[in-house]
C-alpha positions, 0 to 999 in steps of 0.5 A: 969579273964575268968574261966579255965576248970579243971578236967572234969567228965568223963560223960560230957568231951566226949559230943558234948555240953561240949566240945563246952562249955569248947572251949567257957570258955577258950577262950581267944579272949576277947570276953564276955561270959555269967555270968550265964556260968561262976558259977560254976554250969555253964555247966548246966546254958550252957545247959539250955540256949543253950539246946543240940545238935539236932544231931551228925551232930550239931556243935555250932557256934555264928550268928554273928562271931564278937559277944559275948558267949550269947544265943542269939549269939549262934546256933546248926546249922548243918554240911552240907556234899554237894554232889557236892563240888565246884570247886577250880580252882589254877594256880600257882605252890606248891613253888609259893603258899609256900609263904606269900602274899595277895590273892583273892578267885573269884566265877564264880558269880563274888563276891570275898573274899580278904584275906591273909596269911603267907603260901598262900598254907596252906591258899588254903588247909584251903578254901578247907576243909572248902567249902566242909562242907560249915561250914563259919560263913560268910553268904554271903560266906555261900550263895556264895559256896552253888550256885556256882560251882567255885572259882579261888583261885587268888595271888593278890601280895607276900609280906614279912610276916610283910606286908601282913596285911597292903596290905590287908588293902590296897586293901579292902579299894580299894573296899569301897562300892563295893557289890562284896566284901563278907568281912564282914569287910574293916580292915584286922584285927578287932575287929572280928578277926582283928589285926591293924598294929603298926602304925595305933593302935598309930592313933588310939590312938591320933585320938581318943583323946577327941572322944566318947568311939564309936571309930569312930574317931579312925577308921577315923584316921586309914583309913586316914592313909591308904588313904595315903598308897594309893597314 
């Protein structure tokens, strides 16, 4: 069971280095964090492993988005103001974009991002407000928005707000191989932040009976699944 920060000396709550701790011990995305972080004299361990913010404009972010809280994983990389931010290009209206659906940023180098959400809006404000500090733990994302000027921020199609992960799944499988696609990841949902629909965690489960603890059998099960949600 993961450690709860409690009472905070009032010294360390207010740093930059304790709160990125605190946020990394209460996590609750199951992800793994370093035993020595853990103890009770785990802030200092924290900072003997980590070391301290650079600068006021440091934030703590992993390398790898989908890897565990270890030092190795764990970067102060700096908080980048660009003095020309990109350019979001939106065509559609405030009450189209209130809804839930499947959407796709294009930059004008001709990647793409796939993703989607529940309020299309809310996820267009999210992009913005991230592409302006250029803070995505994405590199390839990262690399796209510091070259390019725009991005069309596209609707690929409204779905009810249960489907929405299973269409993404759809239209990502669509694009298997293809080095446009910046996602890191061809589930909507993995084990980097993705959640797998109801269906497809039972072929799971019966695909990966008698398979080897990699999973891999599993993932075969589920993208067969999807093969047929294609025709």
């Amino acid at each position: 069971m993961k450690q709860v920060i409690g009472g905070r000396p009032c010294g360390k709550a207010k740093t930059k280095e304790y709160i990125a701790y605190a946020r990394i011990i209460n996590d609750e995305s199951q992800k793994m964090i370093y035993r020595r972080w853990a103890l009770p004299d785990g802030f200092n361990n924290f900072i003997e492993d980590v070391g301290r913010a650079p600068g006021k404009d440091y934030y703590l972010t992993k390398r790898d988005a989908g890897g565990n809280y270890e030092p190795v994983n764990l970067e102060w990389r700096r908080r980048i103001n660009r003095e020309s931010v990109i350019d979001f290009i939106v065509e559609y209206s405030h009450e189209e974009l209130k809804q839930a659906g499947v959407y796709r940023l294009v930059f004008d180098n001709g990647m793409f991002y796939i993703g989607s959400s529940k309020c299309l809006k809310t996820r267009l404000i999210l992009w913005k407000s991230v592409f302006k500090t250029n803070d995505v733990s994405n590199k390839r994302l990262t690399q796209c928005v510091s070259q390019c000027k725009s991005v069309s921020f596209e609707v690929i199609e409204y779905a009810p707000e249960s489907a929405i992960r299973s269409r993404e799944n759809k239209y990502l499988a669509d694009f298997v191989g293809d080095k446009r696609l910046l996602n890191r990841s061809f589930d909507a949902e993995s084990n980097k932040g993705v959640r797998w629909t109801e269906e497809e965690k039972r072929l799971m489960s019966e695909g990966g009976k008698g398979i080897p603890r990699t999973g891999s059998g599993r993932k075969k099960a589920v993208r067969d699944y999807r093969q047929t949600l294609m025709m």
